[in-house]
VOGU-3710 file (C-alpha; in Angstrom, 3 decimals, decimal comma):
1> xxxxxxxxxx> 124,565/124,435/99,628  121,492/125,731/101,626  118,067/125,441/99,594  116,195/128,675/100,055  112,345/128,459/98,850  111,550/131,655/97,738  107,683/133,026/97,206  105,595/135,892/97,114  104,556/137,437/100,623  101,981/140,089/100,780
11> xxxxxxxxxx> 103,038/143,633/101,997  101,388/143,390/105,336  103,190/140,309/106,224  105,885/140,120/108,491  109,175/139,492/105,781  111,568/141,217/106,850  114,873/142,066/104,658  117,126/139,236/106,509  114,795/136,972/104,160  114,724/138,605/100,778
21> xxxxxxxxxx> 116,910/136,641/98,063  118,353/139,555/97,191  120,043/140,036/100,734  120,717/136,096/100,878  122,582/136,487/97,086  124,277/139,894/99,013  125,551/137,888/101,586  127,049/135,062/99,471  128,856/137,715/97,521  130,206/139,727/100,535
31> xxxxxxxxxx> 131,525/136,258/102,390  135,937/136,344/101,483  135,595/132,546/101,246  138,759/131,807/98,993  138,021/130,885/95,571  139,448/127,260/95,031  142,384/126,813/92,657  140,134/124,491/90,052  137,287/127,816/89,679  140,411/130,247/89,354
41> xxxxxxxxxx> 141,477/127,955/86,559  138,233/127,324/84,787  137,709/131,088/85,186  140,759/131,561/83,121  139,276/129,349/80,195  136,630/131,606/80,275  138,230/134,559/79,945  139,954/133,188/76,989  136,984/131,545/75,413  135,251/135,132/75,557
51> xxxxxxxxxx> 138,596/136,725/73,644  137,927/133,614/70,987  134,392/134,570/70,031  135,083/138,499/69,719  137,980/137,947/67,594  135,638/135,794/65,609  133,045/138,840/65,621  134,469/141,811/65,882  133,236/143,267/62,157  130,463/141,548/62,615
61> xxxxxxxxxx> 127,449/144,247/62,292  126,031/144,375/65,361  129,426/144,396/67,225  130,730/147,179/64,751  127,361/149,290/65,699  127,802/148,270/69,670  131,597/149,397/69,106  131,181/152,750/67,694  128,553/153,389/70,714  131,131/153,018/73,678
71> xxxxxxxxxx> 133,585/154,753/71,306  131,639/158,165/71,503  131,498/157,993/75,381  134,931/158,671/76,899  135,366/158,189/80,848  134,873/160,482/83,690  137,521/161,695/86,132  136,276/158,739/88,539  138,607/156,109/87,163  141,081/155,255/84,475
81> xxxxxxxxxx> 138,643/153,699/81,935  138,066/150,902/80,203  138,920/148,996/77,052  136,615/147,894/74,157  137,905/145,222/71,973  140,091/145,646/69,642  140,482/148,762/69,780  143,274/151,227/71,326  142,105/153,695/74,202  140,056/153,915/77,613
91> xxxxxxxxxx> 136,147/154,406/77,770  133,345/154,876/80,283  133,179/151,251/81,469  129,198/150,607/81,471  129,668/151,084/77,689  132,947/148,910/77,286  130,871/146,382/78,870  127,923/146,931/76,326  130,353/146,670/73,310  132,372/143,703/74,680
101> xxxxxxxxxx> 129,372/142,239/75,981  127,675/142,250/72,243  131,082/140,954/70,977  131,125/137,711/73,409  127,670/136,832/72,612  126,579/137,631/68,953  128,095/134,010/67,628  126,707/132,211/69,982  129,746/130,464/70,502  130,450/130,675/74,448
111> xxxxxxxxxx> 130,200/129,093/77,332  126,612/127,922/78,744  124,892/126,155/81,657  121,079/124,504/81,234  118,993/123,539/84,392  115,353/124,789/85,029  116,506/127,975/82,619  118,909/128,484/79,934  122,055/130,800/80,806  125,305/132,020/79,241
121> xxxxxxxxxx> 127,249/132,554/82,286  130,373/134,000/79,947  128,217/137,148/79,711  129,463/138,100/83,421  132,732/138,660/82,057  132,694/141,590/79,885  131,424/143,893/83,053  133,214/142,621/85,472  136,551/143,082/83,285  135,329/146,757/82,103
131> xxxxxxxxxx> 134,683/148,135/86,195  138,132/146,287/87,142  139,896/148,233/84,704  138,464/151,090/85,345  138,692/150,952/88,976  142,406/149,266/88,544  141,328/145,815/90,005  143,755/143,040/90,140  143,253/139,791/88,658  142,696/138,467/91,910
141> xxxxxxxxxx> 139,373/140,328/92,914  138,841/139,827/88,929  138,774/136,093/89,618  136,658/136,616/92,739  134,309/138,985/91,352  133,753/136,326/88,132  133,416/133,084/90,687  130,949/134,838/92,471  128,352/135,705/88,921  128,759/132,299/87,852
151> xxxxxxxxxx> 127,749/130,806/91,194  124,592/133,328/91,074  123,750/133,256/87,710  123,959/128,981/87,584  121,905/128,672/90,439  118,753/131,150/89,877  119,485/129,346/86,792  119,026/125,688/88,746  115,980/126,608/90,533  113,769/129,729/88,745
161> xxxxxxxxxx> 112,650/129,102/85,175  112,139/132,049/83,512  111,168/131,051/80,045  108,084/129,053/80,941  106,693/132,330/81,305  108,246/134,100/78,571  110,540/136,117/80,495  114,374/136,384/78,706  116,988/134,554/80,253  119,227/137,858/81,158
171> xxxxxxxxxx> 117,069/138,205/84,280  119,149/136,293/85,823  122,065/138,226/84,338  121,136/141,156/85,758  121,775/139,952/89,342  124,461/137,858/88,815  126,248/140,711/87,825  125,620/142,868/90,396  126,690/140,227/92,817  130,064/139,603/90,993
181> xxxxxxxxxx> 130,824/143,342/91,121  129,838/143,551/95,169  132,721/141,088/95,296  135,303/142,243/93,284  134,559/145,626/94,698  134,265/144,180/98,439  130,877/145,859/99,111  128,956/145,780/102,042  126,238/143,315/102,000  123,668/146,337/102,720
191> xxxxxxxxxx> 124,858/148,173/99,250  125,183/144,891/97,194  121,502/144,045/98,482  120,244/147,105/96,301  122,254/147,092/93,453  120,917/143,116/93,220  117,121/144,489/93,616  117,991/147,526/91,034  119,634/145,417/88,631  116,882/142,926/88,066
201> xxxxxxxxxx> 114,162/145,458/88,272  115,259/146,862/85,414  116,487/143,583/83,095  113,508/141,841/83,158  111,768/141,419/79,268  110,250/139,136/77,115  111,409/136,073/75,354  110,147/137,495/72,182  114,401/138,329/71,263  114,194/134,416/70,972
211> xxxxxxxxxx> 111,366/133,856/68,870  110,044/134,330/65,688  111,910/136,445/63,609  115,075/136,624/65,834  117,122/139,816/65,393  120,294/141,235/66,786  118,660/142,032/70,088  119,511/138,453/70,747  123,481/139,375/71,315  122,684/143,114/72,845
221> xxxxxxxxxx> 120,101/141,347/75,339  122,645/140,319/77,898  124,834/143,383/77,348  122,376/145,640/77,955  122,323/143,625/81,492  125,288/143,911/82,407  125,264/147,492/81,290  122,432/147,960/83,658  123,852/146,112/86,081  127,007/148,402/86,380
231> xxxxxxxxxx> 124,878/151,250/86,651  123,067/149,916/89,412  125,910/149,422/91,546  127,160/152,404/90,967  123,777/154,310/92,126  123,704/151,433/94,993  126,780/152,797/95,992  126,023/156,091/95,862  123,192/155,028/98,759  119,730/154,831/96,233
241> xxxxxxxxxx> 118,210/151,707/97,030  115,900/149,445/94,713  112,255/148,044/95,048  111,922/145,611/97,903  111,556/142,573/98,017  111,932/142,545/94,700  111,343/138,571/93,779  109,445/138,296/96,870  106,907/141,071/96,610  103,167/141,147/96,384
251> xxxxxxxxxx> 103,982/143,535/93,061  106,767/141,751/92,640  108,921/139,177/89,902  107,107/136,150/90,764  103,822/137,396/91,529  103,630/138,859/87,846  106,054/137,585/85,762  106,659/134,566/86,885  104,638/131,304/88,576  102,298/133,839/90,829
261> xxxxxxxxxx> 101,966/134,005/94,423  101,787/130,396/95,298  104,752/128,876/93,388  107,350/128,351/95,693  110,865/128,244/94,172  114,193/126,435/95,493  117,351/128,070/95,183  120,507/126,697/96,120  122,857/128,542/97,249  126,357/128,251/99,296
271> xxxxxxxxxx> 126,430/129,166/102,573  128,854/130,497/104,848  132,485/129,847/103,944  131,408/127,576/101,036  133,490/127,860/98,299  131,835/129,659/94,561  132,449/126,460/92,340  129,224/126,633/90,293  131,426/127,885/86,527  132,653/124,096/87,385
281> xxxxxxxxxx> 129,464/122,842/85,972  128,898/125,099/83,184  130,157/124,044/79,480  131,537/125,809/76,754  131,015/125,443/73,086  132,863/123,633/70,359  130,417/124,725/67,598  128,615/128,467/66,493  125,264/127,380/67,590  122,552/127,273/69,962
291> xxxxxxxxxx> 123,903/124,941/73,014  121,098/122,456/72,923  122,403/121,779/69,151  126,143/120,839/70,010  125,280/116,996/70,581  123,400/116,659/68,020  126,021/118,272/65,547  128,104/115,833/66,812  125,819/113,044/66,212  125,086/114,150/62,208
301> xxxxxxxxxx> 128,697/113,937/62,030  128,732/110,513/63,417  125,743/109,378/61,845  126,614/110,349/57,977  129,620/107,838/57,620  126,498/105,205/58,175  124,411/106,615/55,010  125,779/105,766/51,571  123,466/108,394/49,804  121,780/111,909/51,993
311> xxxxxxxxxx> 119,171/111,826/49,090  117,860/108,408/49,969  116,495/109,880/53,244  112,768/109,458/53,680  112,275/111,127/57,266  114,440/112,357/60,304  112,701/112,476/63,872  115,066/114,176/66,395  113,797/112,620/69,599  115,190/115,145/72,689
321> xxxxxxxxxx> 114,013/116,614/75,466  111,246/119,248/76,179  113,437/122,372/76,038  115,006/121,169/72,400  111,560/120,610/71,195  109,995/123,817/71,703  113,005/126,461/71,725  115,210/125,056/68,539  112,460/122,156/67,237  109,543/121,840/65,410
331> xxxxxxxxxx> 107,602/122,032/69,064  108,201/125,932/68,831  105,669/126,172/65,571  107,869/128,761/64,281  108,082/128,569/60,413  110,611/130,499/60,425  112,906/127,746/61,386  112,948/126,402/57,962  112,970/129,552/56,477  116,292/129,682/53,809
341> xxxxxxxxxx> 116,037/133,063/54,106  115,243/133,548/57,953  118,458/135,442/60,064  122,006/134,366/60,985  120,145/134,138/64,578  117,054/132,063/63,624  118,946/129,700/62,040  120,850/129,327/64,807  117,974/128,630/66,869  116,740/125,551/64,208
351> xxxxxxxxxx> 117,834/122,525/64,949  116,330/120,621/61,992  118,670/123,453/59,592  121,801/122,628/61,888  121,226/118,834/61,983  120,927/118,759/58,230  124,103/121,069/57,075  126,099/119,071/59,923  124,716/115,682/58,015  125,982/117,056/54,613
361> xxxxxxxxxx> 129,570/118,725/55,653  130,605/116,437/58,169  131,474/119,950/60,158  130,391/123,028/61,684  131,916/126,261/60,915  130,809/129,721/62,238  130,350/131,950/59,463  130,043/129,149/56,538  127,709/127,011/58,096  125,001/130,144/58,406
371> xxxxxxxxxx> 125,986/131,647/54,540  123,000/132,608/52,640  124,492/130,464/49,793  124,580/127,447/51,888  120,773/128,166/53,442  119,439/128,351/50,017  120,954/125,079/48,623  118,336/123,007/47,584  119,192/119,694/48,160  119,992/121,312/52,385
381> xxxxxxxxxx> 116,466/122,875/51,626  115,262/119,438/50,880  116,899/117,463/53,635  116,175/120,174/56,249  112,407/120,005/55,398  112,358/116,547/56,253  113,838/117,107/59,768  111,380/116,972/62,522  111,806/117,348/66,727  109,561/115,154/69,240
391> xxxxxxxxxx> 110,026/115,573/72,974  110,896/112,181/74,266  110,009/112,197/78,353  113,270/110,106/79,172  115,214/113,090/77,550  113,290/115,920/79,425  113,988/113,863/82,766  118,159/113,448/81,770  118,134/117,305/80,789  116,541/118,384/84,352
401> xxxxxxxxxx> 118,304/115,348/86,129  120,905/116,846/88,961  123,168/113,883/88,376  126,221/114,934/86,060  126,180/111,545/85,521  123,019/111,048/83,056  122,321/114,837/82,662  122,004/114,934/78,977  120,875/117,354/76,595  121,446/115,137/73,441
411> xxxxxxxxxx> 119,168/113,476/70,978  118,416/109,962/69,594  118,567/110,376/65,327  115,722/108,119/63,720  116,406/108,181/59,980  114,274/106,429/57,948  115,431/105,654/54,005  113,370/105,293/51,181  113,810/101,661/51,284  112,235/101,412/54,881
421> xxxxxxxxxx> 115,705/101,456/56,461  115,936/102,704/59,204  119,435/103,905/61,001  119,201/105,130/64,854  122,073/106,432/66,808  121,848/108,720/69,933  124,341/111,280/72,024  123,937/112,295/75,010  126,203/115,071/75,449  128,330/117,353/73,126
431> xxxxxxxxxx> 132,244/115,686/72,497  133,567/119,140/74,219  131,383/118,422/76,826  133,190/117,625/80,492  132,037/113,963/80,006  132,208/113,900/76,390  134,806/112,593/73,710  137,044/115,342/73,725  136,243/117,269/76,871  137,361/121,286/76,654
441> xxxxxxxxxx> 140,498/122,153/78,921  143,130/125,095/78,814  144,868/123,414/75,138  141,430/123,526/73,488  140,276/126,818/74,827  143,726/128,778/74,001  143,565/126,404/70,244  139,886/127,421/70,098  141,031/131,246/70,475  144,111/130,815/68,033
451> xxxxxxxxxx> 141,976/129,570/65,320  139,455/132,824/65,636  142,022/135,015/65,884  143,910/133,950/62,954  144,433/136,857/60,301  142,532/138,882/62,963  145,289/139,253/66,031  148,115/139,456/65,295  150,550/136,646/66,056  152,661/138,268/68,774
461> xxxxxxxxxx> 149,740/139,500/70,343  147,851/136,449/70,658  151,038/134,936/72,139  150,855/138,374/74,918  147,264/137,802/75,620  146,965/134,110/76,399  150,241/134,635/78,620  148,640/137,527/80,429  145,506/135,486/80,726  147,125/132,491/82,264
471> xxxxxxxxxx> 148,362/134,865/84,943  145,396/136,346/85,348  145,466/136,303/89,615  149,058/137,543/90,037  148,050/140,384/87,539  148,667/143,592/90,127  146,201/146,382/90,514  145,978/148,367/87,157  146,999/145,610/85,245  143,946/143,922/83,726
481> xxxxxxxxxx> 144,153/146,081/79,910  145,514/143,322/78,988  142,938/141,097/78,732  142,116/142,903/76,013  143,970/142,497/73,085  144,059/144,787/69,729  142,804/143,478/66,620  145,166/144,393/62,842  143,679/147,968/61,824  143,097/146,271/58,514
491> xxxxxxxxxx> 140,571/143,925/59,934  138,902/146,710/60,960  138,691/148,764/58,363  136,781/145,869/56,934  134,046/146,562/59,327  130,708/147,657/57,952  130,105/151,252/57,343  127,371/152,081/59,667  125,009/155,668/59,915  124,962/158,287/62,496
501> xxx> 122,847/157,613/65,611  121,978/159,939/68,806  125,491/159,654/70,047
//
């Protein structure tokens, strides 16, 4: 990997492209290094992950309303179109993307990867899939196309934090995608360079889908990216260029949204001939919830067969790192985190709400868990209000350590009983995690997508789509509608009933 420190430079200095990140990201998607047989396969998991959590959201609200969007815009003469979930029938592919993109992410449930910023690297797939089949890709460039937005998306992800200053996560997105397509589409570096600068130019926002009240927004953020991000290749192909340097400039991402004109940021990235095998390091999900809250689901589960009686609790202090603390703990001083009635997507954002219903069930389900019902239950209401976060600085240094080894992003449990008990355990990282109990491979991704698509896919189908998927790079040209499979037509007609919009 080559470490490239990135800052502002003022317009009258002497930067010229050859040093921009964007054309440095251009040039490690437009190198043919082969993609190694172990990132082809993890790829694969991916793909099938992604298929999991849309089965398990497909009626879901926001998906239905995403859904009926791409349905009203059919594809142009430039292609064959693309597929939206579940459904039968081609589209225009930036808004196959949107839909399939809101499907992956509105559980929370997919894959992630947590350095200096917080990323979902799954949400690559659902553009990249919508332009191959449109364009009639094979699953080859597919795979290529997908290696090279992980390897993008983790490492702006390693080395440029976005959050500290309040910018979303999907700015990274925006790129990655971009890059991912200039591969699988085998664009010149010159073309990808501008579709990179367009993309992020236009998918930087706010943190404020992640706080507070969180709404819906939180599963269309990244697919509005990678919506964005198909468009700007397209233009970028069409020869419009973007704002340059777009990180680097005086006007620029850093020198206003980010650390200013004297932070200096590293970003790794490969160089020449060096193999995309970031998705290597990036973890999927066992659990609906918020990443950061997978170990410590885990732990509640481990922890309850040690208390006789949940009532005789006096206190819980969730001691984690700095990132826990303020973005799912008590450290964010939202209230809304203990809210009964707060959303589907706060809750999932409150570690003190998971950690308690995990402490009660003994599980974690993805629609139960979240129930209104099961927020309002007093005696959860009870427990969870006596659930508190503190950042622990030995935590913050495992969560930001580059070591695999002790990179954590667990929790040590203090509970203290009534009788001045006190029980302590501590996990480091989630039991699906690589180094975990039970770490994820290809049985527990194609189980994990069996059990959401159960009464939603049928049988057969399931059986079509995992095959297809597991054959995913000898797929020919014009062969990748099958990685999307149809869901029963009486699943959907279950879907909520949703008004008339613009479209």
């Amino acid at each position: 990997m080559i470490i490239h420190n990135v800052r502002t430079h003022r317009s009258a200095s002497d930067f010229g492209q050859s040093e921009h990140l964007a054309q440095k990201i251009a040039e490690v998607a437009a190198d043919p290094v082969e993609v190694p047989i172990e990132t082809a396969e993890m790829v694969i998991n991916r793909v099938i992950d992604n298929a999991a959590v849309s089965a398990a959201s497909v009626i879901r609200r926001p998906v239905t309303a995403a859904r009926l969007q791409a349905l009203v815009h059919p594809h142009g003469r430039g292609g064959r179109g693309a597929a939206v979930f579940g459904v039968a029938g081609t589209y225009s592919p930036e808004w196959a993307a949107w839909a399939n993109g809101v499907a992956v992410r509105e559980l929370d449930f997919h894959d992630t990867f947590l350095a200096a910023e917080y990323s979902h690297p799954g949400d690559n797939i659902p553009p990249l899939v919508a332009v191959a089949q449109h364009v009639g890709a094979g699953g080859a460039d597919l795979i290529r196309g997908i290696a090279t937005a992980y390897e993008i998306q983790i490492d702006l992800t390693r080395g440029m934090c976005l959050h500290e200053h309040k910018i979303d996560h999907v700015a990274h997105l925006g790129p990655s995608v971009a890059a991912g397509l200039g591969t699988m589409l085998r664009l010149d570096v010159e073309t990808i360079y501008q579709a990179v600068g367009q993309a992020l130019h236009l998918t930087t926002a706010t943190r404020q889908s992640r706080k507070r009240l969180i709404s819906s927004w939180k599963a269309y953020a990244p697919a509005h990216a990678g919506k964005i991000a198909i468009e700007a290749v397209d233009r970028a192909m069409r020869g419009e260029g973007a704002p340059a340097p777009i990180w680097e400039g005086e006007d620029g991402v850093i020198a206003w949204l980010l650390g200013g004109p004297e932070k200096v940021y590293e970003i790794p990235l490969p160089g020449p001939g060096e193999a995309k095998r970031a998705i290597l390091d990036s973890y999927t999900k066992e659990h609906s919830a918020e990443y950061q809250s997978q170990a410590p689901i885990d732990l509640a589960r481990r922890m309850r067969e040690r208390i006789t009686d949940l009532a005789d609790i006096e206190s819980i202090v969730l001691h984690t790192s700095h990132h826990t603390h303020v973005v799912i703990g008590t450290g964010s001083g939202d209230p809304q985190k203990f809210d009964p009635s707060a959303s589907r997507e706060t809750l999932d954002h409150s570690v003190p709400y998971i950690f308690a219903v995990a402490l009660q069930d003994g599980f974690w389900h993805h629609e139960a868990s979240y129930a209104p019902e099961r927020a309002h239950r007093p005696d959860t209401v009870e427990l969870w209000r006596k659930i508190s976060t503190v950042e622990d600085p030995e935590w913050t240094r495992r969560y930001h350590s580059t070591d695999p080894g002790e990179k954590a992003f667990g929790a040590k449990a203090v509970v203290t009983l009534r009788n001045g008990e006190v029980i302590t355990d501590e996990l480091a990282v989630a039991d699906a995690h690589p180094l975990g109990a039970r770490p994820f491979a290809r049985e527990q991704y194609e189980a994990k997508f069996s059990t959401m698509a159960d009464g939603v896919i049928d049988t057969a189908e399931q059986r079509r789509f995992l095959d297809a998927a597991a054959d995913l790079a000898s797929l020919e040209a014009g062969g990748l509608d099958a990685l999307t499979p149809k869901v029963l037509s009486v699943v959907l007609d279950k879907a909520p009933t949703i008004g008339a919009g613009i479209f």
